[in-house]
Backbone as XML, in Angstrom:
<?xml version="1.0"?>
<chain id="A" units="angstrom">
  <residue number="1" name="UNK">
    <atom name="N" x="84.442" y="98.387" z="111.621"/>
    <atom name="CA" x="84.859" y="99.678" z="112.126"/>
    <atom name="C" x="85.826" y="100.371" z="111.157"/>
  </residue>
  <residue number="2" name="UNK">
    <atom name="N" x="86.680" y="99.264" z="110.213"/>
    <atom name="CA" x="87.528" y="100.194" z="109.583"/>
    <atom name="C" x="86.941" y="100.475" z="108.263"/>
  </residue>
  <residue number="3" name="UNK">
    <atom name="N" x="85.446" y="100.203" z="107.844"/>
    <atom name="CA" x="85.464" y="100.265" z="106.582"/>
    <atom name="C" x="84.571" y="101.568" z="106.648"/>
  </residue>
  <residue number="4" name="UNK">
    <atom name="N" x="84.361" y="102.298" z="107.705"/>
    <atom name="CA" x="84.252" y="103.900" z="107.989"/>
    <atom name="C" x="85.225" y="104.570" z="108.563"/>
  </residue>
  <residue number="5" name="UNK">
    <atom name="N" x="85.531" y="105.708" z="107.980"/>
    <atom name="CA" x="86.277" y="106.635" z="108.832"/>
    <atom name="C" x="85.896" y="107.443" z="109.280"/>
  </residue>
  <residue number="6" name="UNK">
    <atom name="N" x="85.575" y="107.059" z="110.612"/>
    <atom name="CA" x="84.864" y="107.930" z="111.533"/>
    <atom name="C" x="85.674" y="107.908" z="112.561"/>
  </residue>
  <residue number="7" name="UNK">
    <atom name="N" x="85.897" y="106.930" z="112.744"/>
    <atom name="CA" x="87.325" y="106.986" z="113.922"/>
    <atom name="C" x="88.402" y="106.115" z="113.442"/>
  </residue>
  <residue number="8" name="UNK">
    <atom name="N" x="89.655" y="106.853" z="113.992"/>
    <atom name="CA" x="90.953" y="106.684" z="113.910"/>
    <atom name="C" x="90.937" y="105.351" z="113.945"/>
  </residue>
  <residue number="9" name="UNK">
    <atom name="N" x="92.781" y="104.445" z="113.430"/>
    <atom name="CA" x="93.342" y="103.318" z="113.973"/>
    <atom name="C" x="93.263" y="103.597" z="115.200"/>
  </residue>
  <residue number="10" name="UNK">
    <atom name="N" x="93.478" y="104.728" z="116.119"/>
    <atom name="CA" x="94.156" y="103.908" z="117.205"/>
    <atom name="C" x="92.909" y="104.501" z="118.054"/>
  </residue>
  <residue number="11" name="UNK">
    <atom name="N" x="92.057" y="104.926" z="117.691"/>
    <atom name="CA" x="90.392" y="104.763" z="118.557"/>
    <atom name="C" x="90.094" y="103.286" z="118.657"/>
  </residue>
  <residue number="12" name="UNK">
    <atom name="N" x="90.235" y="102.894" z="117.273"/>
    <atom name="CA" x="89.823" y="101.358" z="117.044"/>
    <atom name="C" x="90.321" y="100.578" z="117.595"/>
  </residue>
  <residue number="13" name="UNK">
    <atom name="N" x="91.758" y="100.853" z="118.095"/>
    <atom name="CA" x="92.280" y="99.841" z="118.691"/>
    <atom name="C" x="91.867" y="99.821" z="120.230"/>
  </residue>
  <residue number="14" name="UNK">
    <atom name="N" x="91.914" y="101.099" z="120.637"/>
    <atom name="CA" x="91.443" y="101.206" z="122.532"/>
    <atom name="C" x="90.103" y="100.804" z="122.294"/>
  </residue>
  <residue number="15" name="UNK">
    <atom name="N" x="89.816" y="101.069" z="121.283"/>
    <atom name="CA" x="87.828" y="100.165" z="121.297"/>
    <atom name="C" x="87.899" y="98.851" z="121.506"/>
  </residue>
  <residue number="16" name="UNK">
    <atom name="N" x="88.940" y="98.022" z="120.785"/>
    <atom name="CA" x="88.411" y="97.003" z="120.780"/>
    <atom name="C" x="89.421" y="95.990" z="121.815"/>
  </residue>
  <residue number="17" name="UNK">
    <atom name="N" x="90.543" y="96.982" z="123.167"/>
    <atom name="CA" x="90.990" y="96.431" z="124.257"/>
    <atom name="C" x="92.354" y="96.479" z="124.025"/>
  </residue>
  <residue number="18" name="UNK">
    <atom name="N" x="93.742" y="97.186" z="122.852"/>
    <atom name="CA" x="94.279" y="97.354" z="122.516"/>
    <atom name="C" x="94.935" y="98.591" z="123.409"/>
  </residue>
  <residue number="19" name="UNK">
    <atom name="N" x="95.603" y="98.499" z="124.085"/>
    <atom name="CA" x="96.960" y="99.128" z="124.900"/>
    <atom name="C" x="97.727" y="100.016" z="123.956"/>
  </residue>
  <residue number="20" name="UNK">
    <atom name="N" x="97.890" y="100.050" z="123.056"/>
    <atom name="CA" x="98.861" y="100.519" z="122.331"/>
    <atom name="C" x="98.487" y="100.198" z="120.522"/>
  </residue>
  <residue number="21" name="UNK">
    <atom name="N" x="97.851" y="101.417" z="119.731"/>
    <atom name="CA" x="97.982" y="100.825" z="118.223"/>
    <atom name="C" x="98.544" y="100.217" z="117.530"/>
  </residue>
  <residue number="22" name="UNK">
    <atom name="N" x="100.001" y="100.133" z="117.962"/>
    <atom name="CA" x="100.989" y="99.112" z="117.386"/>
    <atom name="C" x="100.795" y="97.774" z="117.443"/>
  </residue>
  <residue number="23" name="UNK">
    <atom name="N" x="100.262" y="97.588" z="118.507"/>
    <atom name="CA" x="99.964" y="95.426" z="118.972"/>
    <atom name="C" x="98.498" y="95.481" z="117.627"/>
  </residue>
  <residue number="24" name="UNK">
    <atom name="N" x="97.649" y="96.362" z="117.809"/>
    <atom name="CA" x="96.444" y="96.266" z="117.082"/>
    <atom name="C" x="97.014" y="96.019" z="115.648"/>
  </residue>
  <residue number="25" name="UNK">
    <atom name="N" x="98.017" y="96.753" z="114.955"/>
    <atom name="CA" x="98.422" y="96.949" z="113.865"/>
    <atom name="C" x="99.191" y="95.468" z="113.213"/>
  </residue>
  <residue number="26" name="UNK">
    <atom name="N" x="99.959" y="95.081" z="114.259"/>
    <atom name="CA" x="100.563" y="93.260" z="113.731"/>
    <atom name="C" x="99.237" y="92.804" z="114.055"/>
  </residue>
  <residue number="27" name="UNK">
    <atom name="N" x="98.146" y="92.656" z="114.928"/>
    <atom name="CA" x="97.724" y="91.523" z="115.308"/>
    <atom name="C" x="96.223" y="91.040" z="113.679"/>
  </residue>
  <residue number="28" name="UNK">
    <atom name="N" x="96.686" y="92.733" z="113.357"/>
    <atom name="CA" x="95.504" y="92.650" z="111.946"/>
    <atom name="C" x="96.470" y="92.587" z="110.979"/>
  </residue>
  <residue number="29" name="UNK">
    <atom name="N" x="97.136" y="92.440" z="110.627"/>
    <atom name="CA" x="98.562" y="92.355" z="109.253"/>
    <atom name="C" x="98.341" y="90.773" z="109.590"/>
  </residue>
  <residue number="30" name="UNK">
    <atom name="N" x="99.019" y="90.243" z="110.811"/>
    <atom name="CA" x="98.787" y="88.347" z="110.943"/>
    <atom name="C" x="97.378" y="88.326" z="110.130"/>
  </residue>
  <residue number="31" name="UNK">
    <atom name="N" x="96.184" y="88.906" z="110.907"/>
    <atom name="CA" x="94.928" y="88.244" z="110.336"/>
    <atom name="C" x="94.579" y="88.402" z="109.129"/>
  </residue>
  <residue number="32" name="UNK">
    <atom name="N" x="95.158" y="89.319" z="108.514"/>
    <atom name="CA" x="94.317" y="89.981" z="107.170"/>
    <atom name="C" x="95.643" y="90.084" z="106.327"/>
  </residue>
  <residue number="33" name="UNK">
    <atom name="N" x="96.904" y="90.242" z="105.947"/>
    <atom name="CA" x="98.182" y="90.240" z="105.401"/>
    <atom name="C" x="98.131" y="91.641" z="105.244"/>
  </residue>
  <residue number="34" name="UNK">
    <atom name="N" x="97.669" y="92.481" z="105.467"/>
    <atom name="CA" x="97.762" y="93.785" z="105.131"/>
    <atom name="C" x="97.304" y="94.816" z="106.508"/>
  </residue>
  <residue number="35" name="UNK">
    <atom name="N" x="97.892" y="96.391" z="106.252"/>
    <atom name="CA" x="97.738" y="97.044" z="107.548"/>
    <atom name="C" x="96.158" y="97.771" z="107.544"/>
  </residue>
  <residue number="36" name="UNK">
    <atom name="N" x="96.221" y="97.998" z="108.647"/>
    <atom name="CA" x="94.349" y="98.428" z="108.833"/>
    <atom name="C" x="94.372" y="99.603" z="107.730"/>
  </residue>
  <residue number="37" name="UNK">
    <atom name="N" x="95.340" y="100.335" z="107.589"/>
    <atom name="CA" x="95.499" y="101.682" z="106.713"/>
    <atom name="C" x="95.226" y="101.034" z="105.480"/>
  </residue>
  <residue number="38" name="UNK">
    <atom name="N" x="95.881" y="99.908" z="105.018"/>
    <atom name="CA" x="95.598" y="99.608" z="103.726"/>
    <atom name="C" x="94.210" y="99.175" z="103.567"/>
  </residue>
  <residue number="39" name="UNK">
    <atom name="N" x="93.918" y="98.089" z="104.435"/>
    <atom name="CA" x="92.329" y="97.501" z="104.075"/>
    <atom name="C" x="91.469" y="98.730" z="104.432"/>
  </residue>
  <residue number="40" name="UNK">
    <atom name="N" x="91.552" y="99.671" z="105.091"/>
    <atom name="CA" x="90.893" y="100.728" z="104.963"/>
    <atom name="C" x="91.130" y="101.066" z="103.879"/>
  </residue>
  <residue number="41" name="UNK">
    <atom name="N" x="91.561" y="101.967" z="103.223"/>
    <atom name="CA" x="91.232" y="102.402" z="101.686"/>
    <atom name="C" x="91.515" y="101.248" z="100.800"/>
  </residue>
  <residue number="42" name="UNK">
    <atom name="N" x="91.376" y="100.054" z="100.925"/>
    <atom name="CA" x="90.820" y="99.030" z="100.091"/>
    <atom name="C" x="89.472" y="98.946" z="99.547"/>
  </residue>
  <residue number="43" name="UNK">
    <atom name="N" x="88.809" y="99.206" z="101.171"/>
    <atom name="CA" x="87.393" y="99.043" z="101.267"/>
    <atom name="C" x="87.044" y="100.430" z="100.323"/>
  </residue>
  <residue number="44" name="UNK">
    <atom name="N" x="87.889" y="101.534" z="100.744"/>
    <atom name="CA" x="87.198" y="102.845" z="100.324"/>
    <atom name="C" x="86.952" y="102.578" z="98.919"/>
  </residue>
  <residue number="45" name="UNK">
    <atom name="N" x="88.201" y="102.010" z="98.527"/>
    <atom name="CA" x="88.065" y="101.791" z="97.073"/>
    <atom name="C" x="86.996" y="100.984" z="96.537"/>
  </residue>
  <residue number="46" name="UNK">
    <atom name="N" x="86.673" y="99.958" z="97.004"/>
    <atom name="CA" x="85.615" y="99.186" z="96.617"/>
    <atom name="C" x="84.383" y="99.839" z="96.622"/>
  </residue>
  <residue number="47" name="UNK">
    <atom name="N" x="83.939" y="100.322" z="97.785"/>
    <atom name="CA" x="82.764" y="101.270" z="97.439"/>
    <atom name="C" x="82.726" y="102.405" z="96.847"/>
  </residue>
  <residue number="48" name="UNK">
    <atom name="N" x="83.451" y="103.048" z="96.398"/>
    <atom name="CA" x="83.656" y="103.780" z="95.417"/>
    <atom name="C" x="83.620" y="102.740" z="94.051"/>
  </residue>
  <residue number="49" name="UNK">
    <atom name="N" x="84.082" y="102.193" z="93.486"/>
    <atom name="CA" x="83.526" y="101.221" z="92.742"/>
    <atom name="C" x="82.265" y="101.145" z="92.724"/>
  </residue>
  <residue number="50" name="UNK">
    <atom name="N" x="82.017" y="100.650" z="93.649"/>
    <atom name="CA" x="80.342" y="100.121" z="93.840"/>
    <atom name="C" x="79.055" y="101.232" z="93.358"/>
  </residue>
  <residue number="51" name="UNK">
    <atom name="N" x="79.229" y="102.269" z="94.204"/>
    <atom name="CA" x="78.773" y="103.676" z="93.571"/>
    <atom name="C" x="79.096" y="104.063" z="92.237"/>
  </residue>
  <residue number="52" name="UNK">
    <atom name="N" x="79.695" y="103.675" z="91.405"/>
    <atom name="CA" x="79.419" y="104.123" z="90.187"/>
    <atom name="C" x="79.001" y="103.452" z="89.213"/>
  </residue>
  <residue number="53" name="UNK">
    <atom name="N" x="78.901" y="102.015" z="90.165"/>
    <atom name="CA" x="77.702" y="101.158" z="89.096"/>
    <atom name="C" x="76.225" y="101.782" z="88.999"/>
  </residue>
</chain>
């Protein structure tokens, strides 16, 4: 879900049973060391990469 932006963090978070974007936001920093904002334009970056191979 985050490696489109089509919908928001905090769509994503009531999508996926999240009360509040903030709990969504630690509970993916624990899983992933980084915030959904970042691995989102991580990803962006990578496919952008990818596309200009």
């Amino acid at each position: 879900m985050l490696a489109t932006p089509d919908s928001s963090i905090s769509q994503i978070a009531c999508q996926l049973g999240y009360t509040d974007p903030a709990h969504f936001t630690r509970a993916f920093m624990a899983w992933k060391g980084m915030s959904p904002r970042a691995w989102r334009l991580a990803c962006a970056t990578l496919q952008s990469d990818a596309a200009r191979m």
